[in-house]
MIDREN-884345 format. One record per atom (N, C-alpha, C): residue in one letter; z, x, y. Coordinates in steps of 0.02 Angstrom, whole numbers, plus 32768, in hexadecimal, padded with zeros to 4 digits. Layout:
N
AZXY...
end
This chain:
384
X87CCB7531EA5X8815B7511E9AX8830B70D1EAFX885EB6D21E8EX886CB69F1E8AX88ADB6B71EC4X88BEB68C1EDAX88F2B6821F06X893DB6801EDBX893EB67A1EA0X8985B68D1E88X8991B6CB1E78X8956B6F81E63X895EB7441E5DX894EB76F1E90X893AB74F1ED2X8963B77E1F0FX8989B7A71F09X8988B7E61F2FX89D0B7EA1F32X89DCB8051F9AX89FEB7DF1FB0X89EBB7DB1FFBX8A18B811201EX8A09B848204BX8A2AB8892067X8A49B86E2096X8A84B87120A2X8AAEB86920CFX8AA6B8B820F0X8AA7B89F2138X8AB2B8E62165X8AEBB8D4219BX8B16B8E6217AX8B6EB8CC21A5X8B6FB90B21F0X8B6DB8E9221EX8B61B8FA2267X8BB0B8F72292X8BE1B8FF2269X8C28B8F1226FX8C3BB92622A6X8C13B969229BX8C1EB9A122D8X8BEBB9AE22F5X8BC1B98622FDX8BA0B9A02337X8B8CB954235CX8B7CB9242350X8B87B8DE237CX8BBCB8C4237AX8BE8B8B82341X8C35B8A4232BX8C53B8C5237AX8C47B900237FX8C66B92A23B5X8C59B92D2409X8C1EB90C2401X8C05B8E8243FX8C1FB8BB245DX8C49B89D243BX8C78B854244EX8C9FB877248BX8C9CB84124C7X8CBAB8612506X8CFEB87024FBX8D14B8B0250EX8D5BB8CF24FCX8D70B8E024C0X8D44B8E72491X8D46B911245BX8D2AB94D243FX8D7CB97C2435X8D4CB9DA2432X8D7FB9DA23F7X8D6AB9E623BFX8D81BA0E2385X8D86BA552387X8DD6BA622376X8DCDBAAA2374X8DB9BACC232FX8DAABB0F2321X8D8CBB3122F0X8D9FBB1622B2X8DEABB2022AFX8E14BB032276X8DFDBACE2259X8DF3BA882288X8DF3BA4C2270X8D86BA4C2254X8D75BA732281X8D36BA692258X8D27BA772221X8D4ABABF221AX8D4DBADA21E9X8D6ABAB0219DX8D8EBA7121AAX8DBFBA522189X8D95BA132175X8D6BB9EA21B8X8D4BB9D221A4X8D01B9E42168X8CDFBA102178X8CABBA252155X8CB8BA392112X8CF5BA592115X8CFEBA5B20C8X8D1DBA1120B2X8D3FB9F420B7X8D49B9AB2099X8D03B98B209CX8CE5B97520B9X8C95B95E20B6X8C69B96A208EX8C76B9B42090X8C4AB9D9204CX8C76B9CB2005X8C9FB9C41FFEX8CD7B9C01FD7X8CC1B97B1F9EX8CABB9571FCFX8CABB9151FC9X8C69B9041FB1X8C1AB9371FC7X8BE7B93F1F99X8BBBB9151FCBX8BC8B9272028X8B9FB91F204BX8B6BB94F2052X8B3BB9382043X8B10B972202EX8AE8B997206FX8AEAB97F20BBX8AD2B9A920E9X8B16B99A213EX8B18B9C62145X8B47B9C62179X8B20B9DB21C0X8B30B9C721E9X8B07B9F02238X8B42B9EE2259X8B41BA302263X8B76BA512280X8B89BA7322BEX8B4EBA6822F4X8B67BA782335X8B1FBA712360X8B3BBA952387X8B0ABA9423BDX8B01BAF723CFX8AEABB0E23CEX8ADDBB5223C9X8AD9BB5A2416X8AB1BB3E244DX8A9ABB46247FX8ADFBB3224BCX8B1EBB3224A5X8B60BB1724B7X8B7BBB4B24D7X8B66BB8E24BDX8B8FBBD824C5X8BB8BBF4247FX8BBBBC2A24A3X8BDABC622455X8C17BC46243AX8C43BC2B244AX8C6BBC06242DX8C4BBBD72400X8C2ABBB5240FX8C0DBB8623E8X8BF7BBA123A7X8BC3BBDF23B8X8BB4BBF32392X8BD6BC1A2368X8C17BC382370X8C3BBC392347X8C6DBC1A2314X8C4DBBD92333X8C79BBAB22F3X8C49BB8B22C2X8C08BB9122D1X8BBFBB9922B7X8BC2BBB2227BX8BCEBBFF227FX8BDBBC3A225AX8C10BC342232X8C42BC15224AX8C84BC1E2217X8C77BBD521F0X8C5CBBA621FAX8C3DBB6421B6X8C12BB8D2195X8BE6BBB321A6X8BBBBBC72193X8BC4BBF4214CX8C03BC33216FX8C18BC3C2139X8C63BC372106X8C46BBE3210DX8C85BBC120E1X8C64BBB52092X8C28BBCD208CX8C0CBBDC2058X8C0BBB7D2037X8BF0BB50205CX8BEABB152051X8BB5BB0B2012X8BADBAD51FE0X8B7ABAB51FCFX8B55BA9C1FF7X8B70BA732030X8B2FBA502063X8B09BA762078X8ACBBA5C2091X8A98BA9020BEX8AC7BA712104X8AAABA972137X8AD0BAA82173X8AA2BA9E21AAX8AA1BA7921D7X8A63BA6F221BX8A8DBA7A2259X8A71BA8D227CX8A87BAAE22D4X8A4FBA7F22E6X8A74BA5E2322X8A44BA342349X8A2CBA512399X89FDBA5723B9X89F1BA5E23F2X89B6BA402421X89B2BA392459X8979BA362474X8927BA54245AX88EEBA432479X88B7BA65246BX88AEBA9524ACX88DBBACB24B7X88DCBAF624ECX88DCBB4024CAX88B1BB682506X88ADBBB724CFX88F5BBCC24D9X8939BBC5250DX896DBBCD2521X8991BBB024C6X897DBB7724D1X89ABBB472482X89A5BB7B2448X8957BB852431X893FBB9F2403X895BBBF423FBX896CBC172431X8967BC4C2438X89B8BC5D241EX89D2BC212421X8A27BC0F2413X8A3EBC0423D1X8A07BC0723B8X8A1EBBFE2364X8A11BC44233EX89E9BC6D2369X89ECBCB02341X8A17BCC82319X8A0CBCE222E7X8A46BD0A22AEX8A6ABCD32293X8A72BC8E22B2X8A9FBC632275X8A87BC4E2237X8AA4BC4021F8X8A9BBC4021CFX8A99BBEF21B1X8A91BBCE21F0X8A77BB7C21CFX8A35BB8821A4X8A1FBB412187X89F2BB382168X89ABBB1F2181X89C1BAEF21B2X898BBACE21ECX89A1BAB52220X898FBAA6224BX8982BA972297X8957BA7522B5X8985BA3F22D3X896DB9F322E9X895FBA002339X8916BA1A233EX88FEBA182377X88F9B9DA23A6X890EB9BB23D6X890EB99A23E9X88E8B984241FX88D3B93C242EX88A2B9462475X888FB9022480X889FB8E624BBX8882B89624C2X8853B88324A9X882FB849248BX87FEB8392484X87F0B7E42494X8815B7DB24DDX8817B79C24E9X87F8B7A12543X87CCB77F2548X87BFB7912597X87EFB78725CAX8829B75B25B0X8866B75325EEX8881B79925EDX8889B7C025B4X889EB80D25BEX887AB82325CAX882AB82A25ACX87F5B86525BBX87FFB85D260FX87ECB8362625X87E6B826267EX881FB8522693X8848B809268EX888DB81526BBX88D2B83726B5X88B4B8512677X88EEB894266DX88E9B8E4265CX88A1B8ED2657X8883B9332647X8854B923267AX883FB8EF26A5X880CB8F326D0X87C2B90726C4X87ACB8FE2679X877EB92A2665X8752B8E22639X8722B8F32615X86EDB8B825F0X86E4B8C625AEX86C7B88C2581X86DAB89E2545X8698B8D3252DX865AB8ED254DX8643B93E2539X8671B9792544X86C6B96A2570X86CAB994256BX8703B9B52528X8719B95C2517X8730B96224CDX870DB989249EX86E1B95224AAX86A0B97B2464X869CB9C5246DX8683B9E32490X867DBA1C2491X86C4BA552484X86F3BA2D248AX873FBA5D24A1X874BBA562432X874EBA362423X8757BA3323C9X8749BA6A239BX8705BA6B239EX86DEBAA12384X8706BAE52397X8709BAEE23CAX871DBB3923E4X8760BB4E23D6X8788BAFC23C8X87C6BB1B23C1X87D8BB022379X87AEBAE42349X87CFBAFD22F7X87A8BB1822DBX8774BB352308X8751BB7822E7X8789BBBD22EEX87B1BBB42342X87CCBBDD2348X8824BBE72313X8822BBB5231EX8870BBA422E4X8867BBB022ACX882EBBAA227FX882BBBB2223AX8819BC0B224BX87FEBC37227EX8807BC70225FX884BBC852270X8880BC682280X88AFBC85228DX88E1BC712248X88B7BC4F2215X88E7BC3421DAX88EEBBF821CEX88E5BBD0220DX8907BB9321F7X88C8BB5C21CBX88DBBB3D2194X88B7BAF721B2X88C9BACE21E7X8893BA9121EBX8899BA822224X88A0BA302232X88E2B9FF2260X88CEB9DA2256X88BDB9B522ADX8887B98C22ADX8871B97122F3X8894B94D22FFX88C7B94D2334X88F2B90F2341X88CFB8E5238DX88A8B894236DX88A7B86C239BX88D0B85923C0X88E2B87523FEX891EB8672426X88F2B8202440X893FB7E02435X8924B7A6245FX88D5B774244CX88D2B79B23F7X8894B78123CBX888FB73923D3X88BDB70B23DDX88C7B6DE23DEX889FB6A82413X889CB6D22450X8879B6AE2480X8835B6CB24A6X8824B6E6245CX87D5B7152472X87ACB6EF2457X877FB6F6246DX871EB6DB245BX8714B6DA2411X8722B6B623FBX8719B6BA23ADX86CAB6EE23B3X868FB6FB23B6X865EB71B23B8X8663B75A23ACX868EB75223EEX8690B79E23F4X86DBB7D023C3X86FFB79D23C6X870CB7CD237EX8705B7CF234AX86C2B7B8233DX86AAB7B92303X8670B7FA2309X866FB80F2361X864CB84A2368X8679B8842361X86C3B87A236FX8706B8A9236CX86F7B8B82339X86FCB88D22F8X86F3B8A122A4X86BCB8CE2292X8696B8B522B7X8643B8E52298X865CB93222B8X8676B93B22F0X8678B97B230CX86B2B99622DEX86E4B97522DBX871CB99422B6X8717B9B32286X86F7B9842267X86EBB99321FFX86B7B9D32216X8670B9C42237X8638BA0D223FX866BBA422236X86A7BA3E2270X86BCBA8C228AX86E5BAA52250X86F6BA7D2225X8727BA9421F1X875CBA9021F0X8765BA4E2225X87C6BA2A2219X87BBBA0321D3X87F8B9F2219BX8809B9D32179X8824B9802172X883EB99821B7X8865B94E21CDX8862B92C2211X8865B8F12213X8868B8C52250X88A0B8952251X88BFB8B52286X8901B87D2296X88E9B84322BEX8906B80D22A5X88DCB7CE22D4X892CB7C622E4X8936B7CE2333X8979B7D12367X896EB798238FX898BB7492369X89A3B71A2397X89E2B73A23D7X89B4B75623F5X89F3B7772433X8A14B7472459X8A09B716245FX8A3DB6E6248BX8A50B6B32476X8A3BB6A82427X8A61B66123FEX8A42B638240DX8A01B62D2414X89D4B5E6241AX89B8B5BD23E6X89C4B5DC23ADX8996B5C02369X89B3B59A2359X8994B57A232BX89ABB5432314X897BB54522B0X89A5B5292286X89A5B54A2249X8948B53A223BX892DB4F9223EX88F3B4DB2232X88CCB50C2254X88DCB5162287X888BB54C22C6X889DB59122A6X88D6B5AB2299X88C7B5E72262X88C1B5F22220X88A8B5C621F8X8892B5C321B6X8849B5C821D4X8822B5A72203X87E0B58F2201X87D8B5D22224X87F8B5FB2251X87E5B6262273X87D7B6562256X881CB674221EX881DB6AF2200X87F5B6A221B4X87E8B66221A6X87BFB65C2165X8776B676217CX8761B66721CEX872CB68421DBX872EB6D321D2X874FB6E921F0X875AB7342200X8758B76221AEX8771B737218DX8772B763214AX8735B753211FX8718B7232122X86CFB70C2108X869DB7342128X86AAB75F216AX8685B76D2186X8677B7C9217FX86BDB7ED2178X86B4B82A2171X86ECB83E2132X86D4B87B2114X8709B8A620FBX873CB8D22108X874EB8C22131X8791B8DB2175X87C7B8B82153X8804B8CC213BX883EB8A12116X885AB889215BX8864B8462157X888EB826219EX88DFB817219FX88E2B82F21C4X8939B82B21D2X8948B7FA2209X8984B7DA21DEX8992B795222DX89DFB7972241X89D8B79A227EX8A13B7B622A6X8A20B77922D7X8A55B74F22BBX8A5FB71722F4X8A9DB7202318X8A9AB6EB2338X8AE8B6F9237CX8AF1B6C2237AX8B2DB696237DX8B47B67B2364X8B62B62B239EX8B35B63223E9X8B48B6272411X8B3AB5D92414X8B23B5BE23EEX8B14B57023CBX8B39B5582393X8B5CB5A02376X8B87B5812334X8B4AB589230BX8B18B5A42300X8AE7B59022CFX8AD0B5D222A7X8B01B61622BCX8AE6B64722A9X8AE4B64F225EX8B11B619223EX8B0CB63221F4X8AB9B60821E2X8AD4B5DC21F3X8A9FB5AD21D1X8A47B5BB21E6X8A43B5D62229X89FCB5FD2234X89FDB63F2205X8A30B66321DDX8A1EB6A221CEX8A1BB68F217EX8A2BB6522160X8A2CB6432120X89E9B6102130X89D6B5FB2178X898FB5E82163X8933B61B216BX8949B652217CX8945B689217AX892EB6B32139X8970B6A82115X895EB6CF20D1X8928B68B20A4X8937B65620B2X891EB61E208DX88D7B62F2098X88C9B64920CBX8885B63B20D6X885FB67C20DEX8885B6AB20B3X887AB6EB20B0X887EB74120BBX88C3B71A20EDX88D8B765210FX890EB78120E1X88F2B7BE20D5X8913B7FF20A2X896BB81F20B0X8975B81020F2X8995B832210FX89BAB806214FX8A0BB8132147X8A42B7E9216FX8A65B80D219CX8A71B80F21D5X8AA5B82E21FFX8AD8B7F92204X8B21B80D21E9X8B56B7F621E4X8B99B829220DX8BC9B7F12220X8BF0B807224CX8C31B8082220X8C71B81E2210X8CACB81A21F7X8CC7B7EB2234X8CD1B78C2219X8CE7B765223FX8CBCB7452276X8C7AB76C226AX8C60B74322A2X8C56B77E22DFX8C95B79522E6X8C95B7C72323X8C52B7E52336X8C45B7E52382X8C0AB7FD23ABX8C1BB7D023CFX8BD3B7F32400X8BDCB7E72446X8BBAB79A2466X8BE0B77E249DX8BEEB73024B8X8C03B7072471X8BDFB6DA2455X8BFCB6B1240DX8C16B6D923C6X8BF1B71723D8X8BF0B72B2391X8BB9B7322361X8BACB7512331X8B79B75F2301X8B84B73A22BBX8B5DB7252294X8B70B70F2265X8B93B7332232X8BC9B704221BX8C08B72D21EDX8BE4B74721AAX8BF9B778219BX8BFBB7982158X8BFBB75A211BX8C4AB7532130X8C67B72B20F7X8C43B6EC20EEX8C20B6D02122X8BFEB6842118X8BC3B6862109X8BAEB6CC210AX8B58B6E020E9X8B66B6F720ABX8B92B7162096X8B8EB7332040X8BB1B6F8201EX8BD6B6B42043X8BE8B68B2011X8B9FB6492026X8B91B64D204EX8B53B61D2059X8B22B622201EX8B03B6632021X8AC8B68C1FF8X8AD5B6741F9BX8B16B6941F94X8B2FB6861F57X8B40B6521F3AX8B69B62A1F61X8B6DB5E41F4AX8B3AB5A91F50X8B32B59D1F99X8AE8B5701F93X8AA0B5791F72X8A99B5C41F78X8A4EB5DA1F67X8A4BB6071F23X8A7DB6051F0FX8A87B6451ED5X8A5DB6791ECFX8A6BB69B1F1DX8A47B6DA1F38X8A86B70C1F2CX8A56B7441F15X8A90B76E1EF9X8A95B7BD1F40X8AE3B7BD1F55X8AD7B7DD1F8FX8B00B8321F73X8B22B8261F38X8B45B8751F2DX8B9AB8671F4AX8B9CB83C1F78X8BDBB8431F8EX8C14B82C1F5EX8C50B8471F5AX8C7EB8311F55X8CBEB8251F84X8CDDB7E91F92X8CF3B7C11FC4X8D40B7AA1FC2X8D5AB7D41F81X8DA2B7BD1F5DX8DDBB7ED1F96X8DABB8151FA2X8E01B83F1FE6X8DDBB83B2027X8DB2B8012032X8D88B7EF206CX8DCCB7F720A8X8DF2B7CC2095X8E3DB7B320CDX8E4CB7ED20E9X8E6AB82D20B7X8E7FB86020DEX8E64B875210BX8E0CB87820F2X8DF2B8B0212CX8DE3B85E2165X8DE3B83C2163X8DECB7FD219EX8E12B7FC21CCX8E58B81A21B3X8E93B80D21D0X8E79B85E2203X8E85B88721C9X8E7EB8C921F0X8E3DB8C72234X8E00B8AB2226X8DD5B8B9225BX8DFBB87B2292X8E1FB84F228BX8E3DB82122B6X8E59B84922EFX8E87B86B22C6X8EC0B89622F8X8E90B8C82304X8E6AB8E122ECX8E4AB92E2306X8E2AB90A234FX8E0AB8C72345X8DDEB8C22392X8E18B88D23AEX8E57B88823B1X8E6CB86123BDX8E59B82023CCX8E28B80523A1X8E0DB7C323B2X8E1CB7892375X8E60B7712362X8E89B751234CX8E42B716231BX8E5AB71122CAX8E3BB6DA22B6X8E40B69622BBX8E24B66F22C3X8E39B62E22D3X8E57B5FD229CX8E8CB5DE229EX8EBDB5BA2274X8E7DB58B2238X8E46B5782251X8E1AB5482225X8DC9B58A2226X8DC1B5C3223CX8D98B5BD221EX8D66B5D121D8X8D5EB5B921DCX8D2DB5B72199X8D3FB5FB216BX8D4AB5F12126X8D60B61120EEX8DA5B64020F5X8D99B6622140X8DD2B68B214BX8E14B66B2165X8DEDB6352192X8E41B62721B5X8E7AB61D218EX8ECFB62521B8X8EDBB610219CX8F0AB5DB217FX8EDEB5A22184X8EE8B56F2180X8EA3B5452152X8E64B557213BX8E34B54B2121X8E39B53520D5X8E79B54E20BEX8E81B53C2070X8ED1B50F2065X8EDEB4F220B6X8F1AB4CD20B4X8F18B49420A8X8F1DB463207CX8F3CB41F2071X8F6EB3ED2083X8F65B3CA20BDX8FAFB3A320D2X8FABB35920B2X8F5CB32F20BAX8F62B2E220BDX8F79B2D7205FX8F96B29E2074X8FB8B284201AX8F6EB2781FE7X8F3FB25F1FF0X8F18B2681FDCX8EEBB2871FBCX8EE1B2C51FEBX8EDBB3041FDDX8EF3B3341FBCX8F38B3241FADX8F58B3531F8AX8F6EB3371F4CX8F66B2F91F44X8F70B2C11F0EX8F28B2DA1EDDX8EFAB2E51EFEX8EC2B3031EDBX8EBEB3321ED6X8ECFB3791EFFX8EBCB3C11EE0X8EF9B3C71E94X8F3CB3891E98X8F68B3A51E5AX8F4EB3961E29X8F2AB3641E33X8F02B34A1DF4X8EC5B37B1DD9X8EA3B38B1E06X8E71B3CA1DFAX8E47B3D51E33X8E56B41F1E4BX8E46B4201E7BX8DFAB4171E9EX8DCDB4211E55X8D7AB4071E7CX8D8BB3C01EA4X8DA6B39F1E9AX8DA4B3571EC5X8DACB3681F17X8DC6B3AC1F29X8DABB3A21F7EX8DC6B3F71F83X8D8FB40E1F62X8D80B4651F47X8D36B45A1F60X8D1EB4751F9EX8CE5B4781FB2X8CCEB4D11F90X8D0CB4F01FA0X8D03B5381FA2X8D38B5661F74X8D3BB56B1F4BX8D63B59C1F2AX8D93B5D81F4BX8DC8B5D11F54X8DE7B5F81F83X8DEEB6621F52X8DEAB63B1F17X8E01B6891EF6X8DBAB6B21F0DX8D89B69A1F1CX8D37B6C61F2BX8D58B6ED1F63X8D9BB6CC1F8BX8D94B70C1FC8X8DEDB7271FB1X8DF8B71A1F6AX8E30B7471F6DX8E7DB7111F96X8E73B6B61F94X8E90B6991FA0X8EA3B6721F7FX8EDCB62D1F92X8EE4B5F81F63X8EEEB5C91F89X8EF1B5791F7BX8EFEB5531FA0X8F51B53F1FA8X8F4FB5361FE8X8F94B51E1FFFX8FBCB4E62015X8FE9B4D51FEAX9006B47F1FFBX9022B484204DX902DB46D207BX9061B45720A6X906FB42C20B4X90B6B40F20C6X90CAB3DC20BEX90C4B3C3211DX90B8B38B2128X90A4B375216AX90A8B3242171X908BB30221C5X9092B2C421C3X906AB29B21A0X9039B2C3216AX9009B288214DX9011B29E20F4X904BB2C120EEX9059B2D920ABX9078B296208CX9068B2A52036X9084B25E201FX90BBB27C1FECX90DAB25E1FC2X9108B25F1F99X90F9B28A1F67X90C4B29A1F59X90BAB2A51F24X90B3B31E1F39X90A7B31A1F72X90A2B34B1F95X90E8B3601F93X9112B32C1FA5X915EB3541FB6X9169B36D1F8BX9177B33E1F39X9187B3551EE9X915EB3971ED4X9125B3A11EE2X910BB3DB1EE8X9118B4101F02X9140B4141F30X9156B4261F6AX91A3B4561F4EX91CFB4101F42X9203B4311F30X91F7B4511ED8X91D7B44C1EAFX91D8B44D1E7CX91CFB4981E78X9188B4B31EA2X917FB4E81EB3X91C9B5211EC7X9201B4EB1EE1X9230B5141EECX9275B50F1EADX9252B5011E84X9283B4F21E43X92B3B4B71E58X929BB4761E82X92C0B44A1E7EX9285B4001E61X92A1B3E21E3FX9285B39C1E1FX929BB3651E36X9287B33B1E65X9288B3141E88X9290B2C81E6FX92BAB2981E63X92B4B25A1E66X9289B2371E8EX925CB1F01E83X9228B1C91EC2X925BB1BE1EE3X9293B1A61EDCX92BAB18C1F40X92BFB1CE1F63X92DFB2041F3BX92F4B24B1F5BX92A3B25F1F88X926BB25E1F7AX9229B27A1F72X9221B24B1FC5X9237B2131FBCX922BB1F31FF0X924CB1F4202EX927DB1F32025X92B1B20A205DX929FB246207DX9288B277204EX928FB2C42068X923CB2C5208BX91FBB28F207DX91E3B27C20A4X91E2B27520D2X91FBB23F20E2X921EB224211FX9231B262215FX926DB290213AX9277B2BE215DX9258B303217AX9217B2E4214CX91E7B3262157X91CAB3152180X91BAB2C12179X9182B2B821D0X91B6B2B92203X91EEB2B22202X9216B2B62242X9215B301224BX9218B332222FX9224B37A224DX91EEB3832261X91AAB37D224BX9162B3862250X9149B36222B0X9174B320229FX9175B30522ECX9183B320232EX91BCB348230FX91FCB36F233DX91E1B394235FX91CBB3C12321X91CDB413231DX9182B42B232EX915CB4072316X9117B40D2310X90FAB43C22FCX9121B44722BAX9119B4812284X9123B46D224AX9104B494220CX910FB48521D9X9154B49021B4X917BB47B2186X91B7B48D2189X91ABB4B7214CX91DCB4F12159X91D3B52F212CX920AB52B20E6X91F5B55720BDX9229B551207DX927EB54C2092X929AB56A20D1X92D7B56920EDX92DCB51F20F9X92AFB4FF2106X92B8B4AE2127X92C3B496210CX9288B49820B8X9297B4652095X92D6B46C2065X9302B4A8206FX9330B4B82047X936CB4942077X9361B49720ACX9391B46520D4X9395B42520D4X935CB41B20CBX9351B3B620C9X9378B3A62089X9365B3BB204FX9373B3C0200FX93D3B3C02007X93FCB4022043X9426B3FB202CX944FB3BF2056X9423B39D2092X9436B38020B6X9446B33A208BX93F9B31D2072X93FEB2E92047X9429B2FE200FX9443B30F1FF5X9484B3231FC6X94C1B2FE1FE1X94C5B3122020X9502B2D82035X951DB2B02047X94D0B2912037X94DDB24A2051X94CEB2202008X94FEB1ED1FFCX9501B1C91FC8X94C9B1971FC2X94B8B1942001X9460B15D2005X9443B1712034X941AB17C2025X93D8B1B7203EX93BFB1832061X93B0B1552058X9394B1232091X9398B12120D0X93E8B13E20E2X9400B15E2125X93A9B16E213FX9389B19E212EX9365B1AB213FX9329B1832164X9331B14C2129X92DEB13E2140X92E1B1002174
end
């Protein structure tokens, strides 16, 4: 299979790591709100909780569950018979067993060695698949384990009859080059579909999880915004427009009412989007310098990196201290007024002075004031 007829699985982790972010609890409603917009949208796998949380949990498990979704559906937990014993009767699809496979965890956080990994796998997606599920192995902290030896994780995994292997940069250390060479090994090496799950704590989570698929991994854990826990997980939106536009990897998504459910998971975790970032902010499709906007009127490929209608947007003029003339006439024209060059200039003028002032952009009320201001004066020059 050639790399343009991919087609790469997003597994959007929006409620169950998204939700991990310190001080964020979604109530039923909003999950419920999210999962169906996600699915809506033709994300084709969702993971949806943590089962091993308590009956609450698991009742909001149950009610995605039966929201009668297209996506398949994953419950994440530990590799504990307590975890496992917690997913009984739900009606997910698979289950991301989880379990260090890095000796700074095997040691110093389970206190235990990596025979006793090996041995703990087998027993428990032998035991998960008779309870229904498939199964997927999640490398907790894959990132800073023995390359060897999880290449012995894989052999045990795939024997016992897991499907999948999450490779879990758990603390954001990668870097895009060491996971192409890493995970190009890992997939050359077994028939285990690999899933890459980065954190975002370098800024690099998109670009390790799009070097990732480059180099063969089947499968994406994406966050709505980024959201998860310390930096964040890599965004949704910057992996289904990455995939598609740079690699013309085909992911299923559609991204045109992306904003709403953005806005909505914003306020649901109260963790506010940021004014620049990337595709969503909003400020990402704004135009102020004269230059710049001297070129998108002309056509906008001249400083169109990204197509704003892909997420259901458009680009936006504002007028500011590095706006030129040609911005203002645009400006007012938009408001059914046609501008003379001295008028265009003056009202310039007065735009970087409010912009100075105010240290805001001036709104349609403003420029309807400047406008009736310069009206009464017989030489607008006053101004400048």
């Amino acid at each position: 299979m050639t790399q343009t007829n991919r087609q790469i699985i997003i597994d959007d982790t929006t409620l169950r790591d998204g939700e991990q972010s310190a001080g964020v609890a979604f109530s039923l409603e909003e999950k419920l709100t999210i999962a169906s917009r996600l699915d809506a949208m033709g994300v084709p796998e969702l993971e949806i909780g943590i089962p091993a949380m308590g009956e609450e949990e698991r009742e909001d498990i149950r009610a995605i569950c039966e929201l009668g979704l297209n996506a398949r559906l994953l419950v994440w937990n530990r590799m504990r018979e307590d975890d496992l014993a917690s997913c009984a009767g739900l009606a997910a699809d698979m289950v991301d067993l989880s379990i260090p496979v890095s000796d700074q965890q095997i040691r110093n956080k389970l206190g235990r060695d990596r025979d006793w990994v090996l041995a703990r796998i087998p027993r428990f997606v032998q035991s998960a698949m008779a309870m229904g599920f498939e199964v997927c192995v999640g490398g907790e902290d894959a990132s800073r384990a023995d390359e060897d030896f999880l290449v012995q994780v894989l052999d045990v995994a795939q024997a016992a009859g897991a499907t999948r292997f999450r490779f879990a940069d758990t603390v954001g250390i990668m870097e895009p080059f060491g996971v192409h060479r890493l995970i190009g090994k890992l997939v050359s090496y077994t028939d285990l579909q690999i899933e890459m799950h980065a954190h975002d704590d370098l800024g690099l989570a998109t670009a390790n999880s799009l070097a990732a698929v480059m180099a063969g991994a089947s499968h994406v854990n994406t966050t709505v915004n980024g959201l998860g826990e310390r930096a964040g997980n890599a965004p949704l939106e910057e992996i289904v427009v990455g995939l598609e536009q740079l690699y013309k990897l085909d992911t299923g998504i559609e991204l045109k009412n992306f904003s709403q459910l953005s806005h909505f998971v914003a306020e649901a975790a109260n963790r506010p989007v940021a004014w620049h970032k990337s595709l969503i902010g909003a400020g990402v499709f704004t135009h102020e310098a004269g230059i710049h906007v001297d070129g998108l009127l002309k056509d906008k490929l001249n400083y169109q990196g990204v197509d704003p209608a892909i997420l259901g947007r458009e680009h936006e003029l504002i007028l500011g201290k590095h706006s030129g003339t040609r911005a203002v006439k645009q400006a007012y024209a938009d408001m059914g007024i046609i501008l003379r060059d001295m008028e265009a200039v003056s009202l310039l003028h007065r735009v970087r002075r409010h912009v100075a002032t105010t240290k805001s952009t001036p709104q349609r009320k403003d420029l309807e004031f400047f406008y009736t201001e310069l009206a009464r004066h017989e030489d607008a020059r006053v101004w400048c």
